[in-house]
Structures are given as C-alpha cells and as structure tokens.
C-alpha positions, -999 to 999 in steps of 0.1 A, spaced: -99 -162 -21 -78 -150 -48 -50 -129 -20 -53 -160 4 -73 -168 37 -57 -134 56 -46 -111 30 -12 -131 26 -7 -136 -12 -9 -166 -34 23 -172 -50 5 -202 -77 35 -229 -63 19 -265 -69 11 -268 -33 -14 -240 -30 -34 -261 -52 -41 -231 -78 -24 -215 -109 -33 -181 -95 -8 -152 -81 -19 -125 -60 -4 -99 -41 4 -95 -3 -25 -69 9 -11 -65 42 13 -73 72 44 -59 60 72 -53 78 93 -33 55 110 0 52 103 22 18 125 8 -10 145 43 -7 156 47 24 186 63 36 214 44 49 226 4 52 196 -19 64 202 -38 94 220 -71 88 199 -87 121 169 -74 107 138 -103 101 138 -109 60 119 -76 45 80 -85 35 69 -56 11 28 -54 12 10 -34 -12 3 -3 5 41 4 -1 38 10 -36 9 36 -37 13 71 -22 -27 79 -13 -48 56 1 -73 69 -26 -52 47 -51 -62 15 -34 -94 29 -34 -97 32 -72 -79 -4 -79 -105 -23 -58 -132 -4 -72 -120 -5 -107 -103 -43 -110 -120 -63 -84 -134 -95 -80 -113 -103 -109 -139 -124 -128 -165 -92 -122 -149 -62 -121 -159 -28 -114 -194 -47 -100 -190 -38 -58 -208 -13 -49 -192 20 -30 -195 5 2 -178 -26 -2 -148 -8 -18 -145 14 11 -145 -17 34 -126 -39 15 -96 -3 15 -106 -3 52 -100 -40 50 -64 -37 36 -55 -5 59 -59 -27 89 -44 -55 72 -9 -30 72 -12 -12 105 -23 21 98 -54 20 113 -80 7 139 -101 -25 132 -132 0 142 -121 28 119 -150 40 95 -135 45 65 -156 68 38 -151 98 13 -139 122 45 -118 102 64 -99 78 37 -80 106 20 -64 116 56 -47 80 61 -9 86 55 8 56 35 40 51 49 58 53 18 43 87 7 70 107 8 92 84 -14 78 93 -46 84 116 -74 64 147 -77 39 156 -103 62 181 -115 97 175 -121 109 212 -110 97 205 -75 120 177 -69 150 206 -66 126 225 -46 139 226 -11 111 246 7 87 222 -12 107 188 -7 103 199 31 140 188 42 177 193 25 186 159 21 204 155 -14 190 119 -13 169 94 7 140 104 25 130 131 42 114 128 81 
C-alpha cells in the first residue's frame, strides 16, 4: 500500500523495504502552521497529516479521484473516491467511522485548517467584516 498499512506514510528509508514516499493521510496531532502565539515546549513532537494543507474537503476529493492508484489514475469509480475521502476523514478525526460521505454531506466537513488560508481575492484579506475577527495576524476563532 503505497501510504502504509494505516494511512501512516512511507518515508522510502531502506528498511521499509521500498523506494516509494508517500504522504501521512491521517492521525495528526498538529495545530495549523499559522497559529497565534509560542507552541508549548511540553507538547508531544507536531505530526502534520494531509488534511492540514487543503481548506475543503472537496480538494481531497478531487486528488483521489484525479491521481489515484498511482499506476492507474483517474480509474476509481465515484464511490470509491468518496470512501477512500471518507477513509482519510476518519483517519484525521473529523468524523464518525459510520459517517456516509457523498455529494451532500462531504462539502459540510470543516478542515481544521480552513480558516488559515488566503482568500480568493486579495482585497478581502483587509476585510474585517469578511475576515470575521480583528486580529492583525494569526488566526481567527
């Protein structure tokens, strides 16, 4: 399995027996990249799993549909993307083992680094009403 047994990774070191690197899909523990004051020095080491570097669920969707298996892309069908998505949302927490996820309820998951990113349009980023908060910097709640 090209992200390891449970979603793990593969880092391609000589003694996982392949030349192959794949990303963490889930069981994160980390904080967005921009958060707002010093991190806490007691604090297990940081493990960063992909659904911290999308902001809509919806993107995962597309990348499994679009670039996965790897030798066969774009060849599962609509079902298996959405469990394979459903797959990795479990995988990071955010939501039940049971959940059904399809075109309705996938686009209502919130990523927990959603927030974090820069808008479609640059003018709304000095946008307080839009922003939703008056934080200079950081993220808002």
């Amino acid at each position: 399995m090209c992200h390891g047994q449970n979603g793990e990774g593969i880092t391609g070191a000589p003694s996982s027996q392949t030349f192959f690197k794949a990303a963490r899909l889930g069981g994160g523990n980390a904080t967005p990249k921009w958060q707002s004051g010093p991190r806490d020095p007691n604090a297990p080491p940081e493990i960063i799993s992909g659904s911290f570097y999308f902001a809509f669920p919806t993107t995962i969707w597309n990348a499994i549909a679009v670039y996965m298996p790897q030798f066969r892309a774009g060849s599962l069908t609509p079902d298996e993307v959405y469990s394979l998505t459903a797959y990795v949302l479990f995988k990071n927490n955010l939501i039940k083992e049971e959940d059904v996820m399809d075109r309705e309820t996938l686009p209502k998951v919130r990523l927990p680094n959603r927030d974090a990113f820069v808008p479609n349009r640059i003018e709304d980023l000095q946008d307080w009403d839009k922003r939703g908060c008056r934080l200079p910097y950081g993220v808002c709640p």
